[in-house]
SEKE-551230 format. One record per residue: residue in three letters; x negated, y, z of N, C-alpha, C in turn. Coordinates in steps of 0.2 Angstrom, whole numbers, padded with zeros to 4 digits, always signed. Layout:
N
AlaXYZXYZXYZ
...
END
This chain:
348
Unk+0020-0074-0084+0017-0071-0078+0013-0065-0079
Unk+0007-0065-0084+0003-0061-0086+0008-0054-0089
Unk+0014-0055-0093+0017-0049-0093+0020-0045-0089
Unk+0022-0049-0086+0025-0045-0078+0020-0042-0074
Unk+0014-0045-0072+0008-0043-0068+0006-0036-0074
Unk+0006-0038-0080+0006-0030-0082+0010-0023-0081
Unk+0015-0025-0081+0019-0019-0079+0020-0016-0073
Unk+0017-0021-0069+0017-0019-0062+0010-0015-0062
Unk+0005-0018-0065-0002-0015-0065+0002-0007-0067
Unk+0006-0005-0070+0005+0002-0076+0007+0006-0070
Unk+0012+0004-0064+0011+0008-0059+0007+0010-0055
Unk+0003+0003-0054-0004+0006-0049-0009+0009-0054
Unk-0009+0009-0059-0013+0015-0063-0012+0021-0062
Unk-0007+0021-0060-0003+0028-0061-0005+0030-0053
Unk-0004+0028-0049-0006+0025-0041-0013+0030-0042
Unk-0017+0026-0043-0027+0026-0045-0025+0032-0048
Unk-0024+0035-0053-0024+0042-0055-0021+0049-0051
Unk-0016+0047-0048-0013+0054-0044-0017+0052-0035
Unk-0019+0047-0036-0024+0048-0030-0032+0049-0030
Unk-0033+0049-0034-0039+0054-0038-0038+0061-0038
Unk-0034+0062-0040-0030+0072-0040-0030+0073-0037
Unk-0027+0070-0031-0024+0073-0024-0027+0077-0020
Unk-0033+0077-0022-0038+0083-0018-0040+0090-0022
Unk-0039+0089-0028-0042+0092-0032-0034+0098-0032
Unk-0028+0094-0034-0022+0098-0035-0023+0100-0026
Unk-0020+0099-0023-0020+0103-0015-0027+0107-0015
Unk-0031+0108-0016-0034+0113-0017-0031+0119-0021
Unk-0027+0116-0024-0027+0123-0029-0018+0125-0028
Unk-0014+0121-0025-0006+0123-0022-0005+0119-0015
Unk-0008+0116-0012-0008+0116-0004-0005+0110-0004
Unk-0006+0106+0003-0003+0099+0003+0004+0101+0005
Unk+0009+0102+0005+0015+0103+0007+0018+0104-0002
Unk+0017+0108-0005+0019+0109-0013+0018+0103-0016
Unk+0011+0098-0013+0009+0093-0017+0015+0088-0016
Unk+0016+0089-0011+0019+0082-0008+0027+0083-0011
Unk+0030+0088-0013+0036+0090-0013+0035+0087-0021
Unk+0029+0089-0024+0031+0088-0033+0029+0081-0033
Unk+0026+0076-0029+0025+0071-0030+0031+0069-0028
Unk+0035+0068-0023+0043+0064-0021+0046+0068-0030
Unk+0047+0071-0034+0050+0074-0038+0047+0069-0044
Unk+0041+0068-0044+0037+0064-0052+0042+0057-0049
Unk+0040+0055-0043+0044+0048-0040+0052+0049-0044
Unk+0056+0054-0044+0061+0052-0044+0063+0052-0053
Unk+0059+0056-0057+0059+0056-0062+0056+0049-0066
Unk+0050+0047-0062+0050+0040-0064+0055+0034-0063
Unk+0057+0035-0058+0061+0029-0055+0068+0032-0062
Unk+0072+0035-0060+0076+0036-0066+0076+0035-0072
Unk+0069+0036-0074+0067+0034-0084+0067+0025-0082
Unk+0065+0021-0077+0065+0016-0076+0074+0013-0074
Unk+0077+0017-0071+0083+0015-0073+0087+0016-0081
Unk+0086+0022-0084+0090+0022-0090+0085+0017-0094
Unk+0079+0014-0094+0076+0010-0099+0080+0005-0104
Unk+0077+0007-0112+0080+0001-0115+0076-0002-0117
Unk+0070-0002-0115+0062-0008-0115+0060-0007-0115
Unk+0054-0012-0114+0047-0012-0110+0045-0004-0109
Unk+0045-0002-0114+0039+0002-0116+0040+0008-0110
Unk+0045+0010-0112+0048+0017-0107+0050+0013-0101
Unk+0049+0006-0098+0050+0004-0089+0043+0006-0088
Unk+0037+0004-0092+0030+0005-0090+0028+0013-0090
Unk+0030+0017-0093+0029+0023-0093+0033+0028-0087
Unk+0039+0026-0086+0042+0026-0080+0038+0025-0072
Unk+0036+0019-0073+0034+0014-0067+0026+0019-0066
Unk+0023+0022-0070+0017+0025-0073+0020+0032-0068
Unk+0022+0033-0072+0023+0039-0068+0027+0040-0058
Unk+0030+0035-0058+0033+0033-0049+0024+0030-0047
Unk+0019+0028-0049+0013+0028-0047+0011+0033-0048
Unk+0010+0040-0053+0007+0044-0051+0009+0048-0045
Unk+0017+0048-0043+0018+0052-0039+0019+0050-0031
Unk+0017+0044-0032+0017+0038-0023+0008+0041-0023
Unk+0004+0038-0028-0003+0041-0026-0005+0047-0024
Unk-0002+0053-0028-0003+0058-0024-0001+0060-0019
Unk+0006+0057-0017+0012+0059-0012+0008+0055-0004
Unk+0004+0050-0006+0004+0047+0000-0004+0050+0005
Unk-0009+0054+0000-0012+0057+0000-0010+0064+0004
Unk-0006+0068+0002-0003+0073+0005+0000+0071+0012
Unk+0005+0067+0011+0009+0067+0017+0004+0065+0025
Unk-0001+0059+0023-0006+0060+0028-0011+0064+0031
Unk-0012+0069+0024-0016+0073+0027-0012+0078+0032
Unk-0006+0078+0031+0000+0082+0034-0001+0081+0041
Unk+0001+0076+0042+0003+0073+0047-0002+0072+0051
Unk-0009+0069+0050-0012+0068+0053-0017+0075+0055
Unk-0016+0079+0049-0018+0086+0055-0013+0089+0058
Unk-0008+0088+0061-0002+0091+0065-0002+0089+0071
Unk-0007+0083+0071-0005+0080+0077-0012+0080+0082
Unk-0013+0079+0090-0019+0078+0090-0023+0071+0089
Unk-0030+0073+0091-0033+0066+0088-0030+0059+0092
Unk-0029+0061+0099-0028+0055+0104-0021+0052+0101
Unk-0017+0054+0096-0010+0051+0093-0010+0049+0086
Unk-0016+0051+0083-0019+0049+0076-0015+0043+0075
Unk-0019+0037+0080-0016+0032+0077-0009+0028+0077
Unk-0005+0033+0082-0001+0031+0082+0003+0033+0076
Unk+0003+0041+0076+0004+0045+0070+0003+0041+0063
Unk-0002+0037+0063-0004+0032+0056+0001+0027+0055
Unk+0003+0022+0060+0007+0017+0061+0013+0017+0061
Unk+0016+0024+0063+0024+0027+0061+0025+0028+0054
Unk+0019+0031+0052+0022+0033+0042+0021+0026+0040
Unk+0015+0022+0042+0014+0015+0038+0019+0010+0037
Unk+0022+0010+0044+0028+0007+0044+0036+0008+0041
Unk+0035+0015+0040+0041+0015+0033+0042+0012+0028
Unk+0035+0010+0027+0037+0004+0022+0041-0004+0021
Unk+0040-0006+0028+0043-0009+0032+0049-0010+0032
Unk+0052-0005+0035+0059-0003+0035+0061-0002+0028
Unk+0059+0000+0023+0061+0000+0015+0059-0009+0013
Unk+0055-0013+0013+0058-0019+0014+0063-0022+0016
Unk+0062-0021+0022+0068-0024+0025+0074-0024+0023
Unk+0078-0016+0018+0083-0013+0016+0083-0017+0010
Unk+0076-0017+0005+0078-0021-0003+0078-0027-0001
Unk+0075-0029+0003+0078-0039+0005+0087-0040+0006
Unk+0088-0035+0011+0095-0036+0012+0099-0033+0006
Unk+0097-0029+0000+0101-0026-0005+0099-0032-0012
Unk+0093-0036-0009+0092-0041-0016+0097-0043-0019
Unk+0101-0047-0013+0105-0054-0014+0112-0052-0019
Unk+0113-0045-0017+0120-0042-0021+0117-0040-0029
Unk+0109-0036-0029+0108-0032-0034+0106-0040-0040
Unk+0104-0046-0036+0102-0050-0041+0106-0053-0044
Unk+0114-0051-0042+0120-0055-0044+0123-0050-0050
Unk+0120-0046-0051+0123-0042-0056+0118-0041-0063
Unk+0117-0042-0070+0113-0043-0073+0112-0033-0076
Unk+0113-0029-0071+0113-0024-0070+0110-0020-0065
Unk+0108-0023-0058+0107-0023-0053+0100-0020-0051
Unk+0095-0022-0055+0087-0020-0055+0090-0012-0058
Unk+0095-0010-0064+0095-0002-0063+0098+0002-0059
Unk+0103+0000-0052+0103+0003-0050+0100+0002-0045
Unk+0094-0002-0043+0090+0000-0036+0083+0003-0039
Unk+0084+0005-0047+0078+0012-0047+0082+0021-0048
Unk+0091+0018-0047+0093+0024-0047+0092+0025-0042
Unk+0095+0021-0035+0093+0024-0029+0088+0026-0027
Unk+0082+0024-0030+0077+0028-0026+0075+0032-0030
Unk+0077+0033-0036+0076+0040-0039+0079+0047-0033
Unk+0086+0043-0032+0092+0048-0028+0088+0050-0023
Unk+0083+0045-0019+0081+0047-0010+0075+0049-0011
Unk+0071+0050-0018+0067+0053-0021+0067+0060-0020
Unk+0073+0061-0024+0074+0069-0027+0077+0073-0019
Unk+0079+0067-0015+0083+0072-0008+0076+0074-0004
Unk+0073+0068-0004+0066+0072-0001+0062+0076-0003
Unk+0062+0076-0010+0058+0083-0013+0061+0089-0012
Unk+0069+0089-0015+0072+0094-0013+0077+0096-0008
Unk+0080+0092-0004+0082+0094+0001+0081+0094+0010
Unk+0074+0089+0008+0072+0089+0013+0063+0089+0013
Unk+0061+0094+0011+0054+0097+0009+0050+0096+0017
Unk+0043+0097+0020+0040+0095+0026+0041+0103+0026
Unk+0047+0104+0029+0045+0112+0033+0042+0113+0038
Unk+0044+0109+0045+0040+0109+0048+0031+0108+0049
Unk+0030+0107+0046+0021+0107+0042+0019+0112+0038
Unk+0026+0115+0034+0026+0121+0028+0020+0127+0030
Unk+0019+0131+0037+0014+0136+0041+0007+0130+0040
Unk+0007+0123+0041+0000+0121+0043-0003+0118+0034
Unk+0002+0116+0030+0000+0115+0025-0002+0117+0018
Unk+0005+0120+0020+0005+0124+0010-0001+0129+0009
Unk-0003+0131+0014-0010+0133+0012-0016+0129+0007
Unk-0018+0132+0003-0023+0127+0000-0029+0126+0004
Unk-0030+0118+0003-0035+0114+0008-0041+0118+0006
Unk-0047+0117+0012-0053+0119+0010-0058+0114+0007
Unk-0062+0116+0004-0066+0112-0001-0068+0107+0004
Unk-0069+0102+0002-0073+0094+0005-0080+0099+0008
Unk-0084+0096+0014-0089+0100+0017-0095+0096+0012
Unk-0096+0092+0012-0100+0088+0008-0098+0083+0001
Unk-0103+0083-0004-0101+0080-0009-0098+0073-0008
Unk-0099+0068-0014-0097+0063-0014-0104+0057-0010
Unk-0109+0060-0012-0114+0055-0010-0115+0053-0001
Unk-0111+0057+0003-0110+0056+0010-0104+0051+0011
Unk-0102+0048+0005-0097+0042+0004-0099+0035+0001
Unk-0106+0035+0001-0108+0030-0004-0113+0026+0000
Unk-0114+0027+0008-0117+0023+0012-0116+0019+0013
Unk-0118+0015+0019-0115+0008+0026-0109+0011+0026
Unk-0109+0018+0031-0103+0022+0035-0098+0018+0029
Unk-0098+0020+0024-0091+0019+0021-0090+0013+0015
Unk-0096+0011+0011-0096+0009+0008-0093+0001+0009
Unk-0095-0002+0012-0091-0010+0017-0083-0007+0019
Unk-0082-0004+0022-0073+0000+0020-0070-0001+0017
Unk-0074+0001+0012-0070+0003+0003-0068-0002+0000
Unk-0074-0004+0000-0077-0013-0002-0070-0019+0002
Unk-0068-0020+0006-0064-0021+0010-0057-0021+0009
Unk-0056-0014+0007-0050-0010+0006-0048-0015-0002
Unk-0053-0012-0004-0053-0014-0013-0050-0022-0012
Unk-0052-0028-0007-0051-0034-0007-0044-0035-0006
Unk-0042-0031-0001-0035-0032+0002-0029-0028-0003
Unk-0030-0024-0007-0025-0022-0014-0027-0027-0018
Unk-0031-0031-0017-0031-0036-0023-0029-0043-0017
Unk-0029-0045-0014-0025-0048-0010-0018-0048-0010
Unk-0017-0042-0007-0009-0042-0007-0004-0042-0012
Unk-0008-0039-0016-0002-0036-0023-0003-0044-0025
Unk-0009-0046-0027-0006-0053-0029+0000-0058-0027
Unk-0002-0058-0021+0004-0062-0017+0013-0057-0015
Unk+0011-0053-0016+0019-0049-0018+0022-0051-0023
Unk+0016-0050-0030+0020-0048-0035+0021-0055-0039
Unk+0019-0062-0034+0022-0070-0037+0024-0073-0032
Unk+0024-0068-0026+0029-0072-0022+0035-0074-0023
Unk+0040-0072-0023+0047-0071-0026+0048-0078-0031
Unk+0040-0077-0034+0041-0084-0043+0038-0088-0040
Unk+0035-0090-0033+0034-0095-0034+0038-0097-0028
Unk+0045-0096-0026+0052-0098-0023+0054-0101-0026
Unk+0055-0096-0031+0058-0097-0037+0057-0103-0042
Unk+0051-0106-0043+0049-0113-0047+0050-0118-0041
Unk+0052-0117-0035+0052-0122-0031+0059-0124-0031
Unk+0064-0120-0032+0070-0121-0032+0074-0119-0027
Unk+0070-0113-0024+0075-0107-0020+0081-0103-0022
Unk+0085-0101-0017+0089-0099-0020+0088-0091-0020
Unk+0094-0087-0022+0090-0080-0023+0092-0078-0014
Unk+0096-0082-0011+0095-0080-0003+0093-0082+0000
Unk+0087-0087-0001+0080-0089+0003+0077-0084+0000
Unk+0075-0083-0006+0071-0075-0009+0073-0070-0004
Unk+0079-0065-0004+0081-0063+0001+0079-0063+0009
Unk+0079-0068+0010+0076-0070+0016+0068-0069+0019
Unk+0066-0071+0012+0058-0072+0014+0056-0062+0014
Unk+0059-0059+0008+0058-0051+0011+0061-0048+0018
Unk+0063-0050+0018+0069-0046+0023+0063-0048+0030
Unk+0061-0055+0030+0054-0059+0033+0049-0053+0035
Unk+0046-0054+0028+0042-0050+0025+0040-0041+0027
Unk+0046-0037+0025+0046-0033+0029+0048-0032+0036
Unk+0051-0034+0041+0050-0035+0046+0045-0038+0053
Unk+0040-0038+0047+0031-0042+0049+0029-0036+0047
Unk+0032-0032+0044+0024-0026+0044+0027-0020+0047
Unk+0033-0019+0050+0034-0014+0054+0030-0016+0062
Unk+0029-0023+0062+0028-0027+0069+0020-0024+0067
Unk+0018-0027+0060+0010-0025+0058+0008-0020+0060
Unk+0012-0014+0061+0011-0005+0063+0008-0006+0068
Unk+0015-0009+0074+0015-0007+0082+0006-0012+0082
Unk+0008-0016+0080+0002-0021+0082-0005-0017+0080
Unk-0006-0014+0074-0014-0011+0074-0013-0004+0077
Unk-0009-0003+0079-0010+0004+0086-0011+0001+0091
Unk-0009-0005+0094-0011-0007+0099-0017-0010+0099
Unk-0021-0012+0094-0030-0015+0091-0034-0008+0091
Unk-0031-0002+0089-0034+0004+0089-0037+0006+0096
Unk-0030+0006+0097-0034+0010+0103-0037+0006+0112
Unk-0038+0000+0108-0045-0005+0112-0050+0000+0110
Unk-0054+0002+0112-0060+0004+0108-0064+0000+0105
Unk-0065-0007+0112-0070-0012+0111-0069-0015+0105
Unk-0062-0016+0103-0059-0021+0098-0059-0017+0094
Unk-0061-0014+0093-0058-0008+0085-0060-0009+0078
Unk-0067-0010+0081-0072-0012+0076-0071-0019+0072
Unk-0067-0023+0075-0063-0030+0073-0056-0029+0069
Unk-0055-0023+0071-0044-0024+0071-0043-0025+0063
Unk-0049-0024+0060-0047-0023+0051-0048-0030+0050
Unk-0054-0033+0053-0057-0042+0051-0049-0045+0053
Unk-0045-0043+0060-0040-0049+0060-0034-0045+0056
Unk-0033-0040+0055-0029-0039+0050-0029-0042+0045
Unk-0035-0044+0040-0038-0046+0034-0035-0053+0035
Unk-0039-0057+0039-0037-0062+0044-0030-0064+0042
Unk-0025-0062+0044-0018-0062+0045-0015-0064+0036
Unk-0017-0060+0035-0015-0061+0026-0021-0066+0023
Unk-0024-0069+0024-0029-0075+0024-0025-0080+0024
Unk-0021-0081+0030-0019-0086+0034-0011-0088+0031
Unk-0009-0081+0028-0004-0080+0025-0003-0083+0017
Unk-0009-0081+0016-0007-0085+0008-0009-0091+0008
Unk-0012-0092+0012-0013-0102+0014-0007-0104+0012
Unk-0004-0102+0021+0002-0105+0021+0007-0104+0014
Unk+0007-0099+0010+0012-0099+0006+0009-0104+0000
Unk+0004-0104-0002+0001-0108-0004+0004-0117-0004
Unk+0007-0120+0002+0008-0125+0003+0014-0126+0003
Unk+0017-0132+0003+0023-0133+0000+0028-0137+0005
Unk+0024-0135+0011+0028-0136+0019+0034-0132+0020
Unk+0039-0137+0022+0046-0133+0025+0043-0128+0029
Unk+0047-0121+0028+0044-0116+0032+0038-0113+0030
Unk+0035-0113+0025+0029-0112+0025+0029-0105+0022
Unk+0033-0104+0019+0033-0097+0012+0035-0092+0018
Unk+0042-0095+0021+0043-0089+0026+0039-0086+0033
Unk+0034-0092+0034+0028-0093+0039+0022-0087+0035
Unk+0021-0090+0028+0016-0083+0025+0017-0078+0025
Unk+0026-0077+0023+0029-0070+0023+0026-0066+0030
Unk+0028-0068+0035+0027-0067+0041+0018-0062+0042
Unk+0015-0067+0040+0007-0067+0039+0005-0060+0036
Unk+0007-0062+0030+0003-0055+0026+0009-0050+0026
Unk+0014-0050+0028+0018-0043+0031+0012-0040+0037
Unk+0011-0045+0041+0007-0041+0046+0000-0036+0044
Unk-0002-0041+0042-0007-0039+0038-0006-0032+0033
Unk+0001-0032+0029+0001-0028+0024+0001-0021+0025
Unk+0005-0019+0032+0007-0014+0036-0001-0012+0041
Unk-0003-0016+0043-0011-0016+0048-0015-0012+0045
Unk-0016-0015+0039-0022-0013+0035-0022-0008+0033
Unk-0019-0004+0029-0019+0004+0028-0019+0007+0034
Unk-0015+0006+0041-0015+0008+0045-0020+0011+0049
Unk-0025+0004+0048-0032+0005+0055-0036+0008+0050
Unk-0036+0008+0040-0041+0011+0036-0040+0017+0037
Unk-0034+0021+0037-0033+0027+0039-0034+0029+0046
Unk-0034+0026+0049-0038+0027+0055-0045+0030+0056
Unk-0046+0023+0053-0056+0025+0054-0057+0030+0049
Unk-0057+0030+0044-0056+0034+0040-0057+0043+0041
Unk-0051+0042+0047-0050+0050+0049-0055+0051+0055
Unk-0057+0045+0058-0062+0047+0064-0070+0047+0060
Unk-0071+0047+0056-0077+0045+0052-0081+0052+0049
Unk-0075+0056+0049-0076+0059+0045-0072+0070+0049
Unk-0074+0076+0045-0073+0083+0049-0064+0083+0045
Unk-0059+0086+0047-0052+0087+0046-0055+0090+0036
Unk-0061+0094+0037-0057+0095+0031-0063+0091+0023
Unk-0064+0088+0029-0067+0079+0022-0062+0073+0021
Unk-0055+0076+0025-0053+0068+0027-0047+0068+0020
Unk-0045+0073+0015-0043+0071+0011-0045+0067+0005
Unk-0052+0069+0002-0057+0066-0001-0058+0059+0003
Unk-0060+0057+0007-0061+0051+0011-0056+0047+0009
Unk-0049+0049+0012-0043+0044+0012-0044+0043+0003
Unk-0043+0049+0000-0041+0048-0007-0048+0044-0011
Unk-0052+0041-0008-0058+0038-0011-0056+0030-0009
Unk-0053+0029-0002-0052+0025+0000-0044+0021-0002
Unk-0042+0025-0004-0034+0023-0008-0038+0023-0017
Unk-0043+0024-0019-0044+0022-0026-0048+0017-0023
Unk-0050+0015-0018-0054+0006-0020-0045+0001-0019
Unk-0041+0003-0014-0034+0000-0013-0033+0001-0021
Unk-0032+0004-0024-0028+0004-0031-0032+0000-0035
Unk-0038+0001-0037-0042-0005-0040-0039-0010-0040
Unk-0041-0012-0034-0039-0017-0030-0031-0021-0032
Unk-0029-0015-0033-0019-0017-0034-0018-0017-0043
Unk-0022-0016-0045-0021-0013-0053-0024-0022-0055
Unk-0031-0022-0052-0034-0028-0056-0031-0036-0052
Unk-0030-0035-0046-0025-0040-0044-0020-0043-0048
Unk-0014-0040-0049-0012-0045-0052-0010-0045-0060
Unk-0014-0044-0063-0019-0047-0069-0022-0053-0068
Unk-0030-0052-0063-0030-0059-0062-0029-0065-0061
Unk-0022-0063-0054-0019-0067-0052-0011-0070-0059
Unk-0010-0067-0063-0007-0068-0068-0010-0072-0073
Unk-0013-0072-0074-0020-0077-0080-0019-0084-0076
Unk-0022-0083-0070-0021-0090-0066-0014-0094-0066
Unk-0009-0088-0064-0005-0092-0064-0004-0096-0071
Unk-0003-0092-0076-0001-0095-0083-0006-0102-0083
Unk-0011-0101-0083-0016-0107-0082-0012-0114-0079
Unk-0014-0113-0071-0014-0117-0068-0007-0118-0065
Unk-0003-0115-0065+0004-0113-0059+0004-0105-0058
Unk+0011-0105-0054+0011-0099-0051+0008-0100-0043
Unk+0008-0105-0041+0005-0107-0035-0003-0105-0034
Unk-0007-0104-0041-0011-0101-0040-0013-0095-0039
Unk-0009-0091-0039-0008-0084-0038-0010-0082-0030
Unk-0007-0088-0025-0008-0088-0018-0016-0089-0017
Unk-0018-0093-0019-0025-0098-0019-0030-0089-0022
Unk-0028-0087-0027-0033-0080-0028-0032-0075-0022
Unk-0026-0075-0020-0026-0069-0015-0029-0070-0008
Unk-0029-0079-0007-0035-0082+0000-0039-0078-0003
Unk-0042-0083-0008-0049-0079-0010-0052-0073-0007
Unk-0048-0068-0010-0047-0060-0010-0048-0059-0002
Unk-0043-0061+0000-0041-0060+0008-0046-0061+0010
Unk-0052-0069+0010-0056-0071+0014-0065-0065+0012
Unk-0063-0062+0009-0071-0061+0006-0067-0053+0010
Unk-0062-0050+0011-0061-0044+0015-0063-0044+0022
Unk-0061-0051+0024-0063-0052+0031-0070-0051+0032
Unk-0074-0053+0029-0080-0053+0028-0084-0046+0029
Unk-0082-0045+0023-0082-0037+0022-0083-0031+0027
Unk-0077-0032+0030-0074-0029+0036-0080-0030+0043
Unk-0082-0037+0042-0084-0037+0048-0091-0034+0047
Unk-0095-0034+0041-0100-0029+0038-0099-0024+0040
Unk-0093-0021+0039-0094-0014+0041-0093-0012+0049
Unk-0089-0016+0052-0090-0016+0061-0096-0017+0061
Unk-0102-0021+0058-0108-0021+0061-0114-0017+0059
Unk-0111-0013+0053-0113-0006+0050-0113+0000+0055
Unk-0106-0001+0057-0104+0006+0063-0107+0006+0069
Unk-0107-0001+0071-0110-0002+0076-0118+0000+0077
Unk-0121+0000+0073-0129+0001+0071-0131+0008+0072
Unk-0126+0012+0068-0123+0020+0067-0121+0023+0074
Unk-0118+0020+0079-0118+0022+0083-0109+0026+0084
Unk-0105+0025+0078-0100+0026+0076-0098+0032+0075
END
């Protein structure tokens, strides 16, 4: 388990790294050029992770399809969310987030056939090499092309205007739920698996899975824009995947696909309502610095997760990997609610 948890780690390193850049490269060729060579690094990684003949060149692969999701994902909100105005922000948030949803939804339904072929895991990194390379190259953000490719203007203020209440309890927060979630993604599967599921409950529970986090989108646009509730929407998000790795955690009929359920909601939520607040927190041209500060506590968060969630499992089980990510979960909630009672003080 600890090996696997590493290699998964070598892409969120690569995550942490190209979203560290993110502000620094779009400074210097504009968010639209960025976003175009990040889908392009995506495709060249995923490819080297299809032709691989070991370990070595899958983690350097995977290294680099993390550097180029970290700065891609950097870019394209910056994009998007200056295109739009503020009153559609959130909605605007909740549409991209859920993408990923829909791309769950599609590998749950493509598991059942790719894990019958002991060849299968290389062609679902050829395919998204493929729909890598068509959004870099053939379908580039032209539409955005006049509002972005320009190089971004410097951040108005340093780093230290990121290191208060306002943000600090966020980050903090964020950092719990990368180390929350990754955990229980990357031993869910094995811990079906020791229980004697088959690979189409596996299938099943993603297909779950994903389909709780496109619902997660709609659901934190509709927690957003309470205003009352807003300053909460992140604690029940957190909440939800709390609740979620309980349940998977036990060994009740229903239970793993009940989890699934849970932390899909949560998975999709929670980047959603961070980038949210995130972008109200803050002037348009601080908000890539922000986001990209905020996606390096998520990366932490995802890099060291399942590491320690891997240690445990070898330990104790793989069942322990669930019990680390309450953990995680539950100290985000927390977290969260620190910082609603930080903004609230603030005056927001």
């Amino acid at each position: 388990y600890f090996g696997g948890g590493a290699l998964n780690a070598a892409h969120l390193l690569g995550y942490l790294a190209g979203t560290l850049a993110a502000p620094a490269l779009a400074r210097k060729a504009g968010m639209a050029r960025l976003a175009r060579t990040a889908h392009a690094l995506v495709a060249l990684g995923a490819l080297a992770c299809a032709l691989a003949s070991g370990p070595l060149l899958l983690a350097l692969g995977r290294l680099a399809t993390g550097l180029g999701a970290g700065a891609g994902i950097v870019a394209i909100l910056v994009l998007v969310l200056g295109a739009v105005p503020a009153a559609s922000r959130s909605l605007a948030s909740a549409l991209v987030w859920s993408g990923m949803g829909f791309a769950v939804v599609l590998s749950g339904l493509a598991a059942g056939p790719l894990l019958e072929s002991a060849h299968g895991w290389r062609l679902a990194f050829g395919l998204a090499a493929a729909i890598a390379a068509l959004l870099a190259f053939a379908f580039p953000p032209r539409t955005l092309r006049a509002a972005g490719a320009a190089p971004a203007p410097a951040a108005a203020r340093g780093l230290a205007r990121f290191l208060g209440a306002r943000w600090s309890f966020l980050y903090a927060a964020y950092f719990m739920f990368g180390a929350g979630y990754i955990a229980w993604s990357t031993f869910a599967g094995a811990r079906l698996a020791a229980q004697g599921a088959s690979a189409a409950a596996v299938s099943t529970m993603w297909i779950a899975f994903g389909a709780a986090m496109i619902a997660g989108s709609a659901l934190s646009f509709a927690a957003l824009r309470l205003d009352r509730r807003g300053s909460l929407a992140l604690a029940a998000a957190l909440a939800a995947g709390a609740l979620g790795a309980l349940a998977s955690w036990s060994e009740v009929a229903g239970a793993a696909l009940g989890g699934a359920l849970l932390v899909g909601i949560g998975t999709a939520s929670t980047p959603t309502i961070v980038t949210a607040y995130a972008r109200e927190r803050c002037a348009a041209e601080d908000f890539a610095l922000a986001f990209s500060l905020a996606t390096v506590a998520l990366g932490v968060g995802q890099l060291l997760g399942p590491l320690a969630a891997g240690m445990l499992a070898d330990r104790l089980g793989v069942a322990a990997a669930a019990l680390f990510a309450l953990g995680a979960y539950g100290l985000g909630v927390a977290l969260s609610l620190l910082d609603g009672w930080a903004m609230r003080g603030a005056g927001r």
